[in-house]
VEXNU-803540 format. One record per atom (N, C-alpha, C, O): residue number from 1; x, y, z; residue in one letter. Coordinates in Angstrom, 3 decimals. Atoms other than C-alpha are relative to their C-alpha. Layout:
BEGIN
num: NUM x: X y: Y z: Z residu: a
...
This chain:
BEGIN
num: 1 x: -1.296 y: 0.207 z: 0.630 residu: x
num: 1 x: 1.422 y: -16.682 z: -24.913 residu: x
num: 1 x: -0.211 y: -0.241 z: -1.493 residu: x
num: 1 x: -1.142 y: -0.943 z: -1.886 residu: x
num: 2 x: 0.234 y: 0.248 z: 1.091 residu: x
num: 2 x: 2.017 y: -16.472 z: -28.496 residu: x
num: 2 x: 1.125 y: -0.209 z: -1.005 residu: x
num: 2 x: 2.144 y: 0.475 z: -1.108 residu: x
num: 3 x: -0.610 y: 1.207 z: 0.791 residu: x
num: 3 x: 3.392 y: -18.971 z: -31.031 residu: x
num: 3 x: 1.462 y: 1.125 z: -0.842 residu: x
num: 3 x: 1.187 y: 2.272 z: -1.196 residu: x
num: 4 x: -1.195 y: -0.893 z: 1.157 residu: x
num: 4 x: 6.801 y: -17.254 z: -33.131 residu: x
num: 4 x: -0.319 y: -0.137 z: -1.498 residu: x
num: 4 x: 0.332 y: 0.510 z: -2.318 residu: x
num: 5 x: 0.774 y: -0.433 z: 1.055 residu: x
num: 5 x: 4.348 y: -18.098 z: -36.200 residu: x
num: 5 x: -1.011 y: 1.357 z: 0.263 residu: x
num: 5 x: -1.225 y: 2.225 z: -0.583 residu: x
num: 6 x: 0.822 y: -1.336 z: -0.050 residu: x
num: 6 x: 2.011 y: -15.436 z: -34.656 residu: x
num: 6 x: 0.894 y: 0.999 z: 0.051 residu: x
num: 6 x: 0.753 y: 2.108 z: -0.465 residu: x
num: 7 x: -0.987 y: -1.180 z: -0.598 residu: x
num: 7 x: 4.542 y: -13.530 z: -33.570 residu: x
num: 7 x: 1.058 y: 1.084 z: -1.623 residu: x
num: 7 x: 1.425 y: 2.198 z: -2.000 residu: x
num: 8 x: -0.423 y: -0.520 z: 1.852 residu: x
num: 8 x: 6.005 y: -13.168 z: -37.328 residu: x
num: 8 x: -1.088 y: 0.583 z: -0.584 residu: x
num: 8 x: -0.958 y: 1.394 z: -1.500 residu: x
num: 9 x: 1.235 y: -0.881 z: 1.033 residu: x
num: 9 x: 2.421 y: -12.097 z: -38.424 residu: x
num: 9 x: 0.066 y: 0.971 z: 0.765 residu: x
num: 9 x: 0.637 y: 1.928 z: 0.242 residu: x
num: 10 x: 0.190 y: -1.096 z: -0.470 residu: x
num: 10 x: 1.906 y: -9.841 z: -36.023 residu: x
num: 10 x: 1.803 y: 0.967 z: -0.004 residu: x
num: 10 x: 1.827 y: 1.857 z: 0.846 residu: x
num: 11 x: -1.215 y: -0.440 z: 0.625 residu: x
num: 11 x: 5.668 y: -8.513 z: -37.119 residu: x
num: 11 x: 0.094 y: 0.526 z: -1.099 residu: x
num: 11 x: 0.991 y: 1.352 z: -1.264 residu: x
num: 12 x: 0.056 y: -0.144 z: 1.447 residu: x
num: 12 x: 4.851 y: -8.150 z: -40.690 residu: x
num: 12 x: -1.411 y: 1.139 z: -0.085 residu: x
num: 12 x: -1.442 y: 2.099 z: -0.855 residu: x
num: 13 x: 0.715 y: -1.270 z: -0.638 residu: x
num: 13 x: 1.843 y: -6.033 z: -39.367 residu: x
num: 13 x: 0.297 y: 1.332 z: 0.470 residu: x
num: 13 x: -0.256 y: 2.396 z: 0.192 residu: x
num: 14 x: -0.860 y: -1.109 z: -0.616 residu: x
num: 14 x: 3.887 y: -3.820 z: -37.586 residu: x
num: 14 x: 1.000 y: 0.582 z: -0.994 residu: x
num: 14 x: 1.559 y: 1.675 z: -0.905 residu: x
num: 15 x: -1.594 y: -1.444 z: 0.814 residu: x
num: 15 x: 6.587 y: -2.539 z: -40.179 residu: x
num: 15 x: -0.686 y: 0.537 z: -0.755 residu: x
num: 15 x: 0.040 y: 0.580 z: -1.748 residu: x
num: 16 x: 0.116 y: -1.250 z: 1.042 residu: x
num: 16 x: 4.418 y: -0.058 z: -42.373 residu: x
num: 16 x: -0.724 y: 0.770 z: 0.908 residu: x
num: 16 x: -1.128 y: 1.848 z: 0.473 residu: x
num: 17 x: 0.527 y: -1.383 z: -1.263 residu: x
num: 17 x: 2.789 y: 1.683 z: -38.541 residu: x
num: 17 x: 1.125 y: 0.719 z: 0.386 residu: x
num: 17 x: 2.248 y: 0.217 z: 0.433 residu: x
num: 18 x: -1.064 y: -0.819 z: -0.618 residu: x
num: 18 x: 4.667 y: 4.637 z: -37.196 residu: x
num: 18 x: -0.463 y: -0.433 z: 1.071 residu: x
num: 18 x: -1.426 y: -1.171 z: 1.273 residu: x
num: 19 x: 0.119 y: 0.300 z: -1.543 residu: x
num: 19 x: 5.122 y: 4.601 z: -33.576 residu: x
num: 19 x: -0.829 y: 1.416 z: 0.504 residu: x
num: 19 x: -0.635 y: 2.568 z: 0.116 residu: x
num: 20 x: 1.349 y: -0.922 z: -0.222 residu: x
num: 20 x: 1.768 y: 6.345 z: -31.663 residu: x
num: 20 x: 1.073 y: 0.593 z: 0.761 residu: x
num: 20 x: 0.929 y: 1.810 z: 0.650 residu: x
num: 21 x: 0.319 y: -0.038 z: -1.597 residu: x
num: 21 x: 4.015 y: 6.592 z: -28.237 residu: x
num: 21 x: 1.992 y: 0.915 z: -0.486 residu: x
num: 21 x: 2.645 y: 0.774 z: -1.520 residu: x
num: 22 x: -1.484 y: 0.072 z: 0.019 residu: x
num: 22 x: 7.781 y: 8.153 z: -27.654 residu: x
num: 22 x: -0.134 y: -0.168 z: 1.632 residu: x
num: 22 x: -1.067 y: 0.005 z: 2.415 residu: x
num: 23 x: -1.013 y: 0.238 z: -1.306 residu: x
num: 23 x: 10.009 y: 7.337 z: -24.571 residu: x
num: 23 x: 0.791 y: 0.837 z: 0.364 residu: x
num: 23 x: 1.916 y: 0.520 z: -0.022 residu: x
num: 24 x: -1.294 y: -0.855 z: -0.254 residu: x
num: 24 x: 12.087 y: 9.962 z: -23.393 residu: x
num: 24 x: 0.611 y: -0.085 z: 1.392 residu: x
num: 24 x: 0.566 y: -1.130 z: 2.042 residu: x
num: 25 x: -0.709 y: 0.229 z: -1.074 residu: x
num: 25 x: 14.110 y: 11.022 z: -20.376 residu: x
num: 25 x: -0.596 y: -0.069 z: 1.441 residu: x
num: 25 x: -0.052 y: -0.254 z: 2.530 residu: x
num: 26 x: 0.686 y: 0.366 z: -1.568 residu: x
num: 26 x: 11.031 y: 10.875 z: -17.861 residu: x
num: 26 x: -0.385 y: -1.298 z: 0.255 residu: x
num: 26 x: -0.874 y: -1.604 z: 1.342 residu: x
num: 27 x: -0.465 y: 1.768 z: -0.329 residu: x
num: 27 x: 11.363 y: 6.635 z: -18.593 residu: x
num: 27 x: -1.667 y: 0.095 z: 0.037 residu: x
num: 27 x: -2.280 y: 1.126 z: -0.243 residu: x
num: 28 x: 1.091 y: 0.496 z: -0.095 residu: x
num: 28 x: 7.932 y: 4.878 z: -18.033 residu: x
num: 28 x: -1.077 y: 0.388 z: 1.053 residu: x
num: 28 x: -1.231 y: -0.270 z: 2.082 residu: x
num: 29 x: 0.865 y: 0.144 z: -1.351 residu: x
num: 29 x: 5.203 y: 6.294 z: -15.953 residu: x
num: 29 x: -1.477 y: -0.368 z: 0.031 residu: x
num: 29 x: -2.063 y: -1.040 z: -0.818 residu: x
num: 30 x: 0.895 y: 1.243 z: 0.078 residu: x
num: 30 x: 2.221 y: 5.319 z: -14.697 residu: x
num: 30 x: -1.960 y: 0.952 z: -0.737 residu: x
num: 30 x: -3.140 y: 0.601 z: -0.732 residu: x
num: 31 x: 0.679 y: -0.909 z: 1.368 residu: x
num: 31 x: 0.250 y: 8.238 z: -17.223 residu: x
num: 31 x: 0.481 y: -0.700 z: -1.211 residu: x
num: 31 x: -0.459 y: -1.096 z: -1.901 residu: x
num: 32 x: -0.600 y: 0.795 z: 1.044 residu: x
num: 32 x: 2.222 y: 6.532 z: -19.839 residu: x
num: 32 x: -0.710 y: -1.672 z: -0.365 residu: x
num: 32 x: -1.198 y: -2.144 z: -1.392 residu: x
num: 33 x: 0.984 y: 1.432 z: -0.545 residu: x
num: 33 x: 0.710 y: 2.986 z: -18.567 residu: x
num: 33 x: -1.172 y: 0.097 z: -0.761 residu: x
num: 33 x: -1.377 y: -0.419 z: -1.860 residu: x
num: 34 x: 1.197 y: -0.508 z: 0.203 residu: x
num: 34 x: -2.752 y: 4.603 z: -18.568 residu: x
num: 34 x: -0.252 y: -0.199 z: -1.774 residu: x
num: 34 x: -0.914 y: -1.043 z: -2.378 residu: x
num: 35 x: 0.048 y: -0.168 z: 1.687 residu: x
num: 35 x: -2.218 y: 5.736 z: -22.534 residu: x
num: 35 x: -0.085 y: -0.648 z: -0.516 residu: x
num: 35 x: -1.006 y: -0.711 z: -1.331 residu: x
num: 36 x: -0.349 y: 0.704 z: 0.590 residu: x
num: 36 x: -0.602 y: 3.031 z: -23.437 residu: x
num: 36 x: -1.516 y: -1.592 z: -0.222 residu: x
num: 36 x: -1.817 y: -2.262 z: -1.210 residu: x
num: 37 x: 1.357 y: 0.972 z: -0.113 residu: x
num: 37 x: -3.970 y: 0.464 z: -22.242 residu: x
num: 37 x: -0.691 y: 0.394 z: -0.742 residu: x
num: 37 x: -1.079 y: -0.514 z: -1.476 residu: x
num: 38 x: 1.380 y: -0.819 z: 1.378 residu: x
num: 38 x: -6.467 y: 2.654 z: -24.613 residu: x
num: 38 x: 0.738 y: -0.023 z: -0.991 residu: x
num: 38 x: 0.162 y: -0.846 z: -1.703 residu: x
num: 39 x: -0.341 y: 0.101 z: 1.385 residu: x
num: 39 x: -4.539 y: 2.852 z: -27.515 residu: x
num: 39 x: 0.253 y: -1.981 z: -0.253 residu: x
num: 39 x: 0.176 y: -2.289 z: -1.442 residu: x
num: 40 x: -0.036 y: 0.791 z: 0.057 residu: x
num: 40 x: -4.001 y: -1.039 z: -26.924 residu: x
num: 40 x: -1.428 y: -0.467 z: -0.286 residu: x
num: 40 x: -1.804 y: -1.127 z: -1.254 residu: x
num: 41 x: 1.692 y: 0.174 z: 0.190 residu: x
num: 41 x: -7.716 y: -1.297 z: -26.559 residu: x
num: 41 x: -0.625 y: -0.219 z: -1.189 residu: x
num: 41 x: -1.344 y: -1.149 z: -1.555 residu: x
num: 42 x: 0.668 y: -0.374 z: 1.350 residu: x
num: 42 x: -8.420 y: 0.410 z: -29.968 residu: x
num: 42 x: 0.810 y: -0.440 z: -1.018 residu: x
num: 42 x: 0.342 y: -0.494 z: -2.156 residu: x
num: 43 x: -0.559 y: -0.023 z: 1.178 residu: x
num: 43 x: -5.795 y: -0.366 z: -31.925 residu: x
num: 43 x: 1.088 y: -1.510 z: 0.202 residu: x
num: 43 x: 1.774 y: -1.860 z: -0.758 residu: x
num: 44 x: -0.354 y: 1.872 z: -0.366 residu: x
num: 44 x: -4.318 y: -4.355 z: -30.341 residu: x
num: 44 x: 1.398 y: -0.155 z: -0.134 residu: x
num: 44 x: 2.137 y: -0.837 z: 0.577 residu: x
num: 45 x: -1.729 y: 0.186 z: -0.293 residu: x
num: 45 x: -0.730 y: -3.609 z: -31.712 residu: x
num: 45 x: 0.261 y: 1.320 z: -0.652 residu: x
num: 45 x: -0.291 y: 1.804 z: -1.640 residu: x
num: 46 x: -0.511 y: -1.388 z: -0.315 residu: x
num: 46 x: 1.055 y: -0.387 z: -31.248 residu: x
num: 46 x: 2.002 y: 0.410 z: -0.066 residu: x
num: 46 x: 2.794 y: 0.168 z: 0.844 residu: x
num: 47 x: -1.396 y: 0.039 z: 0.138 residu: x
num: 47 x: 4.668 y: 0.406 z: -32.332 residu: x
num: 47 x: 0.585 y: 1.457 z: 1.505 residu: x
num: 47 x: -0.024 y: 2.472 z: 1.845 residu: x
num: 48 x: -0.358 y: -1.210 z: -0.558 residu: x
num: 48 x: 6.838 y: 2.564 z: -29.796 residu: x
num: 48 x: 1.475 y: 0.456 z: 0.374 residu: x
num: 48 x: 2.206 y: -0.331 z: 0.975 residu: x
num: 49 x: -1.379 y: -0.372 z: 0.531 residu: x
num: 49 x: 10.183 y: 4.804 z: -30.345 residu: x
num: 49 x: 0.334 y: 0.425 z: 1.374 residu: x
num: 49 x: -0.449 y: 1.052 z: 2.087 residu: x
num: 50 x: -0.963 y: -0.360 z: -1.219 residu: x
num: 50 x: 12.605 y: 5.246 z: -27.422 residu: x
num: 50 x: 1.293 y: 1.548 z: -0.708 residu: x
num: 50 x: 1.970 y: 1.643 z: -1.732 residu: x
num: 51 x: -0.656 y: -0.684 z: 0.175 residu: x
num: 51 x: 14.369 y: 8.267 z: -27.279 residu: x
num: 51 x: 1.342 y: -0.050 z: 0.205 residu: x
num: 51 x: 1.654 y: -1.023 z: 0.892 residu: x
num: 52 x: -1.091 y: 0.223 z: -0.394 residu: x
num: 52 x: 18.021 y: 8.906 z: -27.131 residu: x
num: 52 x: 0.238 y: 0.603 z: 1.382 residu: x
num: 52 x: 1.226 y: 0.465 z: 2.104 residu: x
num: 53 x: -0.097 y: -0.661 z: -1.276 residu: x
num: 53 x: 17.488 y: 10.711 z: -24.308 residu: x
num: 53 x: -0.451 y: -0.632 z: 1.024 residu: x
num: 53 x: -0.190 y: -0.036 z: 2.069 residu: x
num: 54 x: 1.080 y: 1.350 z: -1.013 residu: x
num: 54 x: 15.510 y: 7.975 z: -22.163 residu: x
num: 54 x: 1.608 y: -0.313 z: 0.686 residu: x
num: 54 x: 1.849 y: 0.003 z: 1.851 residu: x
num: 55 x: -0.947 y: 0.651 z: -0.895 residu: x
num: 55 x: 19.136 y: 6.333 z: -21.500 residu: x
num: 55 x: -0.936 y: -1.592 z: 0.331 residu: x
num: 55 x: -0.874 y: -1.857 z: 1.532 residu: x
num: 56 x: 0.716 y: 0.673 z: -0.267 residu: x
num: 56 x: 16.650 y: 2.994 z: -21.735 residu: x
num: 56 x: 0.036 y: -0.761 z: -1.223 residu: x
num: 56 x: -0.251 y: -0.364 z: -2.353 residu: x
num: 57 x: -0.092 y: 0.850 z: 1.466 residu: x
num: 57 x: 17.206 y: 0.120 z: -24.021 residu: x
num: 57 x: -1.271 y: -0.577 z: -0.470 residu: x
num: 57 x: -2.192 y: -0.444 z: 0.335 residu: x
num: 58 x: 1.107 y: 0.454 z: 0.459 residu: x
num: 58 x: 14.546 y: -1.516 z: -26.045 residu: x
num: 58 x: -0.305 y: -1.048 z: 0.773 residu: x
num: 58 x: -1.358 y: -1.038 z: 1.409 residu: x
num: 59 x: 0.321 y: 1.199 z: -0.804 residu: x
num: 59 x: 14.831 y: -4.874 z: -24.401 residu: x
num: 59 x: -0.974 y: -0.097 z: 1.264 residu: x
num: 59 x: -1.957 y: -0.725 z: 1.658 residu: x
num: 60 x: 0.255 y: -0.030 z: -2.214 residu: x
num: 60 x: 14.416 y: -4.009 z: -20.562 residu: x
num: 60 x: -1.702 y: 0.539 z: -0.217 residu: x
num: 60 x: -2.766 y: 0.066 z: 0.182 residu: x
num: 61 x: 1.435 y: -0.870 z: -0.099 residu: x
num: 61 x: 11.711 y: -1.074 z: -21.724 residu: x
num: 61 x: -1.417 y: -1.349 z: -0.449 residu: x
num: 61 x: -2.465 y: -1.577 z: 0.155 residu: x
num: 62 x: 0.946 y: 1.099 z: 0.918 residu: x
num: 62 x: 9.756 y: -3.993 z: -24.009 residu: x
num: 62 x: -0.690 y: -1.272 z: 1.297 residu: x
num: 62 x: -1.762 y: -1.856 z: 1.453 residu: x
num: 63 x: 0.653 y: 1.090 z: -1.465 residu: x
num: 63 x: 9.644 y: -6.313 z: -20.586 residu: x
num: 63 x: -0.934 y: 0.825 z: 0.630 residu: x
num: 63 x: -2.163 y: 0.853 z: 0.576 residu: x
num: 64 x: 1.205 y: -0.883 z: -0.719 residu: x
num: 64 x: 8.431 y: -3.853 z: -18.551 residu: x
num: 64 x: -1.238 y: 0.740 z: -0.102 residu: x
num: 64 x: -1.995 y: 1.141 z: 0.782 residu: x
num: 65 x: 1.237 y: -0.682 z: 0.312 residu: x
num: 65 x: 5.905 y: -2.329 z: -20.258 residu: x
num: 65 x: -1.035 y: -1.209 z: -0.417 residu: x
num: 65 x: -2.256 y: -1.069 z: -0.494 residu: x
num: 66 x: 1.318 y: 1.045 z: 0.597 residu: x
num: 66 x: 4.331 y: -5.885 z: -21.545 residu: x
num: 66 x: -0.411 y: -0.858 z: 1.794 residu: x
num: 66 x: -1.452 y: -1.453 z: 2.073 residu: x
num: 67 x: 0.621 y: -0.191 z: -1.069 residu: x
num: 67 x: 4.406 y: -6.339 z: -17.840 residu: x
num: 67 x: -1.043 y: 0.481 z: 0.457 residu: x
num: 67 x: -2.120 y: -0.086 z: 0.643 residu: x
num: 68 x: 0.933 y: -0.607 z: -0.699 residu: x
num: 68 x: 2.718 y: -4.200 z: -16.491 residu: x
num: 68 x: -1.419 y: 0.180 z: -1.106 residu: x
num: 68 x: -2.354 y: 0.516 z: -0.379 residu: x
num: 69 x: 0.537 y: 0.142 z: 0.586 residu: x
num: 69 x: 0.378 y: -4.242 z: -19.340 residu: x
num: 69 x: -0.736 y: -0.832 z: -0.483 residu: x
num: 69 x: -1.612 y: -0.715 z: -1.340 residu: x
num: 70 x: 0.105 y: 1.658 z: 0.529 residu: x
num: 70 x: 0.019 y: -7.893 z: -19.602 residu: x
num: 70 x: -0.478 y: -0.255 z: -1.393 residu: x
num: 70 x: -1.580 y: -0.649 z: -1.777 residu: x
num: 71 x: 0.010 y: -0.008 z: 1.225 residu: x
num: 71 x: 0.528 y: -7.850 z: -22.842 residu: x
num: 71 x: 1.020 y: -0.973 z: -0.594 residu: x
num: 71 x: 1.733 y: -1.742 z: 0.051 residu: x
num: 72 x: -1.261 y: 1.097 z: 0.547 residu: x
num: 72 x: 2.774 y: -9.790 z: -25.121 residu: x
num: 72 x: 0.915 y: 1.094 z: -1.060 residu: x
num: 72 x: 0.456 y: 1.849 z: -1.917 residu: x
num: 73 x: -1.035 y: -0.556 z: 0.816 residu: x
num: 73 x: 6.348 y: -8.384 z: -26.550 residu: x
num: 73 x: 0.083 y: -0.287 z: -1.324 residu: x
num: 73 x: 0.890 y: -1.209 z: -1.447 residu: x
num: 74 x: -0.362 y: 0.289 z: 1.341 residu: x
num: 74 x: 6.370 y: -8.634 z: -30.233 residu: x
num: 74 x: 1.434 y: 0.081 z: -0.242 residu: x
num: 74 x: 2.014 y: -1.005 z: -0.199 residu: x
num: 75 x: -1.167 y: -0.459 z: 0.682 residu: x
num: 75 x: 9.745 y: -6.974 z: -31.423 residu: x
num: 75 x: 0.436 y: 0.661 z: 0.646 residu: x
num: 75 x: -0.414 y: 1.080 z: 1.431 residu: x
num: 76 x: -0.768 y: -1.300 z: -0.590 residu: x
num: 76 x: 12.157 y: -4.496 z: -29.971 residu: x
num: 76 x: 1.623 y: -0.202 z: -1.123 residu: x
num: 76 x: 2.451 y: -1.100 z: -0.972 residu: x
num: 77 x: -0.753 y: -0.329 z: 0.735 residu: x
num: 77 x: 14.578 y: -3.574 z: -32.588 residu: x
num: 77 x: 1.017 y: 1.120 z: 0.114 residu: x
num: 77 x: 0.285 y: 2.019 z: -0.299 residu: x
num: 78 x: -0.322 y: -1.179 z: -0.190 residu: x
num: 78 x: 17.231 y: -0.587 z: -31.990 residu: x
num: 78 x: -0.905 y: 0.671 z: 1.403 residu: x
num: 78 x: -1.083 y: 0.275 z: 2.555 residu: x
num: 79 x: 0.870 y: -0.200 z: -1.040 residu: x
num: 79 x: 14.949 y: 1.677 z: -30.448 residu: x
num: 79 x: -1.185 y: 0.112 z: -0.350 residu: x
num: 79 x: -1.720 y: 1.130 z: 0.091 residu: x
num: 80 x: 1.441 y: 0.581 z: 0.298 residu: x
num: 80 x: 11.815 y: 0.690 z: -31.596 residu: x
num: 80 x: -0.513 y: -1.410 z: 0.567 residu: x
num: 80 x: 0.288 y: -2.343 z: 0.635 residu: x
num: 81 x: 0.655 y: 0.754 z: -0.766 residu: x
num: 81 x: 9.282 y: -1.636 z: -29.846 residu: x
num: 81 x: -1.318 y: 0.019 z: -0.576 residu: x
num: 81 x: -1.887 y: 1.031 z: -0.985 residu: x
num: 82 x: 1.048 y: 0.129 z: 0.277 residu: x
num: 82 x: 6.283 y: -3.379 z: -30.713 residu: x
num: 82 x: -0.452 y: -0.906 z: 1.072 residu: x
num: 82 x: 0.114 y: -1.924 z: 1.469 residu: x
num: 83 x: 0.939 y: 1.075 z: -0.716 residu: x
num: 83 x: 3.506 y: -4.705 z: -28.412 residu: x
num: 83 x: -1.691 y: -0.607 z: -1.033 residu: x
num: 83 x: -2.372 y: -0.293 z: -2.009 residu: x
num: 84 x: 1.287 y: 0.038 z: 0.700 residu: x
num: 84 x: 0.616 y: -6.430 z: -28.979 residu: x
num: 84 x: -0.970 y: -0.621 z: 1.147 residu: x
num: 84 x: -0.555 y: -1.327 z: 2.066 residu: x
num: 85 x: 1.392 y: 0.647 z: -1.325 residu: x
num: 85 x: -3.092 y: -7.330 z: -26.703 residu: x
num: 85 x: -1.066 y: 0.247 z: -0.627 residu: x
num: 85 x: -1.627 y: 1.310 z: -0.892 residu: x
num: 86 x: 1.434 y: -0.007 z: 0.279 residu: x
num: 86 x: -5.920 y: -8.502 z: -27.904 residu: x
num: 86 x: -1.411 y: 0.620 z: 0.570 residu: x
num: 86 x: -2.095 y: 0.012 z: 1.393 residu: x
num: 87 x: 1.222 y: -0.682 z: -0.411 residu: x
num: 87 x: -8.868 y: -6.046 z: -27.407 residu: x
num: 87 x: -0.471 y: -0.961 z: 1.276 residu: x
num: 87 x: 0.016 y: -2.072 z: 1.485 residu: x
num: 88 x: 1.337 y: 0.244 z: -1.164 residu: x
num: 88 x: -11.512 y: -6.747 z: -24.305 residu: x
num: 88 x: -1.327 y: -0.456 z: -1.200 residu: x
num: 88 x: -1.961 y: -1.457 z: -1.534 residu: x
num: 89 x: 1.810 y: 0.035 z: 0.908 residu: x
num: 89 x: -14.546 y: -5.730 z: -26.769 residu: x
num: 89 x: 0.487 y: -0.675 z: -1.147 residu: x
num: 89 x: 1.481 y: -0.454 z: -1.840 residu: x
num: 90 x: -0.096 y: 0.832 z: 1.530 residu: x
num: 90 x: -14.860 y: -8.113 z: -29.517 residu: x
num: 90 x: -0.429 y: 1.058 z: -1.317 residu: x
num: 90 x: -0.074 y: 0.901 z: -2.486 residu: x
num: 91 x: -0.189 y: -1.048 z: 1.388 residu: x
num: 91 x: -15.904 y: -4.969 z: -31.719 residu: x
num: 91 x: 2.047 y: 0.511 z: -0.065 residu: x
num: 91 x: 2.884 y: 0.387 z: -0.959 residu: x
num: 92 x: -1.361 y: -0.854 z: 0.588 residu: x
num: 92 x: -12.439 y: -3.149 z: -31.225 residu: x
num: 92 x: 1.164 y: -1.287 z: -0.693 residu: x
num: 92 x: 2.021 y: -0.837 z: -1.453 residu: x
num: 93 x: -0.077 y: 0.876 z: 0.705 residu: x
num: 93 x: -11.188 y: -6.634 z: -32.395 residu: x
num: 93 x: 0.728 y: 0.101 z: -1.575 residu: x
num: 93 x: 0.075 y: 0.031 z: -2.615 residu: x
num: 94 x: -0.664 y: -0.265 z: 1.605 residu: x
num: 94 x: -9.099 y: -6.183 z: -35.543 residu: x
num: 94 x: 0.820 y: -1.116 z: -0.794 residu: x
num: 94 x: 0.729 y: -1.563 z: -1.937 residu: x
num: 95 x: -0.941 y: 0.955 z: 0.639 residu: x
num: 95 x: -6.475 y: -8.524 z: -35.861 residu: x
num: 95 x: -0.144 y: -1.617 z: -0.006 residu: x
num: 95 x: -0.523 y: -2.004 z: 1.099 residu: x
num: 96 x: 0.367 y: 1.131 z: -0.007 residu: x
num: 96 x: -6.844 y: -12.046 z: -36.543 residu: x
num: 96 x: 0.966 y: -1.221 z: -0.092 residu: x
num: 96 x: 1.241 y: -1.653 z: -1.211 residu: x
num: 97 x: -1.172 y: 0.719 z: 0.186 residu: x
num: 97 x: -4.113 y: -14.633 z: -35.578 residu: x
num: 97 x: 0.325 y: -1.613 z: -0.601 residu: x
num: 97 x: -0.404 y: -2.587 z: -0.409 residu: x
num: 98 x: -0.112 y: 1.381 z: 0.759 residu: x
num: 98 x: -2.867 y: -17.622 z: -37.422 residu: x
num: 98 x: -0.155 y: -0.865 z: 1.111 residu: x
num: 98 x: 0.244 y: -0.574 z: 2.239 residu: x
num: 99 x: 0.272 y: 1.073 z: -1.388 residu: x
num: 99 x: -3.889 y: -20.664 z: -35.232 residu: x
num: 99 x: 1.290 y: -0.421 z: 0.046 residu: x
num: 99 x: 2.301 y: -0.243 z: -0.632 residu: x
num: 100 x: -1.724 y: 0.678 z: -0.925 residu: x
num: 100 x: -1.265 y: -22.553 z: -32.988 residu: x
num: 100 x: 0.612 y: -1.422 z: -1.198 residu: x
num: 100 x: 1.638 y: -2.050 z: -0.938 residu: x
């Protein structure tokens, strides 16, 4: 779980990345899942754009995917979404959070 001071850094991180991932009208699957764990891996926080065509709001999508991901929800804005999960390997390791 992480503090709404981290949660603002890792926020202020996130607004000059495009989004790696889109959402469209085939919704969340579990290839999508897959993707979404490796680019988490390598890169810890990952912006991602919902289509208008999904029919899928940011909110709901932002639960479910930090679900199943066990990850933590940063932002969901419109239709944009940010997660974030601290690497496994202490090399892929990038980001560094303000203490509690």
């Amino acid at each position: 779980m992480i503090t709404s001071k981290q949660r603002a850094y890792l926020r202020k991180l996130a607004n000059p990345i495009e989004p790696i991932f889109q959402i469209g009208k085939g919704g969340i699957s579990e290839n999508m899942i897959e993707q979404l764990s490796l680019a988490l891996e390598s890169r810890e926080l990952i912006k991602i754009h919902i289509l208008e065509t999904a029919l899928l709001d940011a909110k709901s999508c932002i639960n479910e995917l930090s679900a199943q991901l066990h990850a933590e929800p940063v932002q969901a804005i419109g239709s944009k979404m940010v997660i974030y999960k601290q690497a496994k390997s202490k090399e892929n390791r990038k980001i560094e959070l303000p203490l509690k």
